[in-house]
N, C-alpha and C positions, 0 to 999 in steps of 0.2 A: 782478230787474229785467226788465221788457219790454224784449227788444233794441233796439225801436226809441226807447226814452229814455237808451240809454246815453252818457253825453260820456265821452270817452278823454282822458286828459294824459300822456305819457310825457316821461319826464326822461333824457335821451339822456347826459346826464355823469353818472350814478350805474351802479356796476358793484353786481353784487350781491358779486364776492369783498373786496370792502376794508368792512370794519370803519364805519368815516367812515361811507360811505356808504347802507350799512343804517340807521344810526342816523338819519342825515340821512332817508334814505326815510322811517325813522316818525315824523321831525319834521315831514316835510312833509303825513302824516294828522293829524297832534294838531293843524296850525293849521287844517285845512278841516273837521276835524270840530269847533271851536270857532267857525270864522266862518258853514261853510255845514250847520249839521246837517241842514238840510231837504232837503238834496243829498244825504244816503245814502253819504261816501263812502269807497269800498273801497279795497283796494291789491292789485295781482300782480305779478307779474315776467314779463316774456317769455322764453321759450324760448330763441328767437333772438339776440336781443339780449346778452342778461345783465340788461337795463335794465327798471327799475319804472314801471308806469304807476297812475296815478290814476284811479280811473272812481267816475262821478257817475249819479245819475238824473237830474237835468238841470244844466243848462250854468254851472259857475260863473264869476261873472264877470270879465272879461280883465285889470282891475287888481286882483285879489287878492294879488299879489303885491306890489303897489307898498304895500296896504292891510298887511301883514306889516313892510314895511320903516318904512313910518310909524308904526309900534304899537314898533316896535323905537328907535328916534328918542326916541320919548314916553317909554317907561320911561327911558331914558338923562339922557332934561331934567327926568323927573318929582320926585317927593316919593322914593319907595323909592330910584329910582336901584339896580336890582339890580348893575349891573355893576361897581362901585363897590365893593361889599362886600367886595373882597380875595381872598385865598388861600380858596378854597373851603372845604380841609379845615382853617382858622383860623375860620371862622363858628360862633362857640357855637351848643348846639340852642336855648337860650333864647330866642339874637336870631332864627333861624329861626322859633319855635314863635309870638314878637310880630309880624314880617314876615306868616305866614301868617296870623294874627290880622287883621293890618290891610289884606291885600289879598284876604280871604275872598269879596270880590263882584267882583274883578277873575279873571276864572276863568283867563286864559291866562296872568299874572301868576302866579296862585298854582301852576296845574300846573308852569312852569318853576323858582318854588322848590322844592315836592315835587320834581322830578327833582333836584335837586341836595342837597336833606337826604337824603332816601330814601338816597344814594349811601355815607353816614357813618357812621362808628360810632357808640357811644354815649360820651357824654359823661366826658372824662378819664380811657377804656379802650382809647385810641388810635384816632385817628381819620381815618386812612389809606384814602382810598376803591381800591375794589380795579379799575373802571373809568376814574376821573376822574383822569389823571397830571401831578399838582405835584411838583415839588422845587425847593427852593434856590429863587428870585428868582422861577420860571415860576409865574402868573398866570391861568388859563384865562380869568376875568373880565377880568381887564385888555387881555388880547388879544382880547375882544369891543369892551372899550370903545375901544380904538384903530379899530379898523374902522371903527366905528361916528362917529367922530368926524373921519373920514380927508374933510373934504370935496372936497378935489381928485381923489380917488379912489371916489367913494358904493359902496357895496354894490351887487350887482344879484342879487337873488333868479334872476331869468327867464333870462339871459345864464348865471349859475353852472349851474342845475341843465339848461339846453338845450346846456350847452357848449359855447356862442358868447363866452365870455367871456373877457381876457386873463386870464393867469395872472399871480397878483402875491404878493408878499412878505410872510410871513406866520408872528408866531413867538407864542408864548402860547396852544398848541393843548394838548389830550389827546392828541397823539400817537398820535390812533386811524388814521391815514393810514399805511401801510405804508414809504411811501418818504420818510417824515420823517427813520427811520435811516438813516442815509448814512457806512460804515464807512468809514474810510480810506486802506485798502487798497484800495478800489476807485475813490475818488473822485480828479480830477484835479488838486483842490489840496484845502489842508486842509479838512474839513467845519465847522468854528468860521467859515470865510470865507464859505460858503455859504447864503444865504438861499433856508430851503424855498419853494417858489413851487407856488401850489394855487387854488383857486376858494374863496375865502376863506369866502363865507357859509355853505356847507355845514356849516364847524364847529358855526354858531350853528345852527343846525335842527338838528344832531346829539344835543345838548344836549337838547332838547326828547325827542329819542327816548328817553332814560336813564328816561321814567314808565312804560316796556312791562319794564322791571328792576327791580321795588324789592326788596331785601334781605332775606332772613329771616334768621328765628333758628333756630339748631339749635344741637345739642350743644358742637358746637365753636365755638360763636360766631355771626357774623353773616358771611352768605354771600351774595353776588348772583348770582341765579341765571343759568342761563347759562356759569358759569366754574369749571372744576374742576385742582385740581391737575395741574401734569406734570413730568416733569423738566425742570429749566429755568425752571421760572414756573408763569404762569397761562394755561388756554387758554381762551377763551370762544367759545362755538359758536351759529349762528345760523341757520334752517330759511328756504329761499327756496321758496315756492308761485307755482302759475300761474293756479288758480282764484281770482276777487276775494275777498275777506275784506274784512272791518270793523274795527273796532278790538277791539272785547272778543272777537273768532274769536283774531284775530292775537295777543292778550296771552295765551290759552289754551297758540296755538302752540309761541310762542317762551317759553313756560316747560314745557313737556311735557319730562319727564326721559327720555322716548325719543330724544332728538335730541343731549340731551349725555351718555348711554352711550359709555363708550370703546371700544365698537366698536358703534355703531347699530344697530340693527336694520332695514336696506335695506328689506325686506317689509313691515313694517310702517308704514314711515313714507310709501313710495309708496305704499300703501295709501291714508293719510293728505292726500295730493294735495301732496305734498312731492317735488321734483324733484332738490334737492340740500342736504346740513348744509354750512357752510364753517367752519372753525374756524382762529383767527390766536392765537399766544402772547404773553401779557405776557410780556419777558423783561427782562433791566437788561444796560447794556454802559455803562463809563463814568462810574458813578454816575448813571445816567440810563433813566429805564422806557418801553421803547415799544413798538408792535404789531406781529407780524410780517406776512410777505404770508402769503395765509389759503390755506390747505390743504383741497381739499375731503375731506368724510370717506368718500365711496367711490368 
């Protein structure tokens, strides 16, 4: 890009160490690279900050945001009604494989179902996503469609990710938010009384992020890349750069098996124009799966 075309958006409430918020960062490229492709646009993280900026070749415009929340509205009142469809990991591939069938010319429709098939196993060989955490009643969908439905409270795309936004109450998540765990021993009354309070839309662009992840197959089965065993669980590791990237750089990136080495290669991957890995564990306390706060890898 000629410097002097470039438009900057930095998102001041995304950290690059929490989980969420990575996800959420590459949710917020998958909708501007589906509404503004003629925008070019990239993603970096600042040094300084910790926090991810947007950059454009020219200027996208000021209600794109409000244009996300209305696309999100529509599916809710539409024909598919994605958010509706229940326990993710209860969605047959069949009804997914008609879904994708019937909203083939709907592209940002269809990539947020791809990120949630992509997420599953296959069909009556357990189908348990190893990033998407349901158990028992929890709903990831249904706690879209609440939000979504909340009209005395609307969503605010602009206010969540500027961090101008109250913090509001908020359950039926992935549990990719570090401080969703809330042990007992630390908290001042029981955590069952305590409603996690967070910038609630982030979840739903996190969601979106899951299409820079989709699953292979390998010997041992179906793995998403990104997450390797440890004691304890599962850790999943993810590379923060300071130079712009695009989408298909970034999906390179964050699956290069140099960055989830259990012990990196530092030389290499600053090399790479990689500034830091952060990696947070699936672990289970309580009969219940969540992320921890993320550990940088050097």
């Amino acid at each position: 890009m000629n410097s002097a075309d470039i438009h900057e958006r930095s998102f001041a409430a995304l950290r690059e160490d929490n989980l969420r918020d990575f996800l959420a960062t590459l949710g917020v490229l998958v909708w501007a690279e589906s509404l503004f492709p003629e925008c070019a646009p990239q993603l970096a993280w600042n040094a300084d900050s910790g926090c991810p900026s947007l950059i454009t070749n020219s200027r996208i415009p000021e209600n794109w945001m409000t244009q996300i929340e209305e696309t999100l509205q529509n599916w809710r009142q539409g024909e598919v009604q994605p958010f509706k469809l229940g326990k993710i990991e209860g969605i047959a591939p069949a009804k997914f494989r008609h879904l994708l069938e019937a909203t083939a010319d709907e592209t940002m429709m269809n990539q947020f179902l791809v990120s949630l098939s992509s997420q599953l196993e296959k069909e009556n060989v357990g189908r348990r996503s190893e990033l998407i955490v349901e158990s028992g009643q929890k709903c990831v969908l249904r706690g879209i469609e609440d939000l979504l439905a909340n009209e005395r409270e609307p969503i605010d795309l602009v206010g969540d990710l500027d961090g101008q936004s109250s913090l509001r109450e908020v359950s039926n998540t992935s549990r990719w938010h570090p401080a969703e765990y809330q042990p007992a021993a630390y908290a001042a009354a029981d955590p069952k009384e305590n409603k996690f309070r967070d910038r609630v839309s982030l979840n739903i662009l996190a969601l979106f992020g899951l299409r820079f992840f989709p699953p292979i197959d390998t010997q041992k089965g179906r793995r998403t890349p990104g997450l390797r065993r440890v004691k304890g669980g599962k850790e999943f590791s993810w590379p923060i750069w300071t130079t712009p990237l695009n989408a298909d750089e970034i999906q390179s990136l964050v699956l290069h098996p140099a960055c989830h080495e259990q012990v990196p290669p530092k030389a290499s991957l600053t090399a790479m124009g990689l500034r830091q890995v952060w990696r947070s564990t699936r672990f289970t306390r309580d009969q219940n799966d969540y992320f921890s706060t993320a550990k940088p890898a050097w």
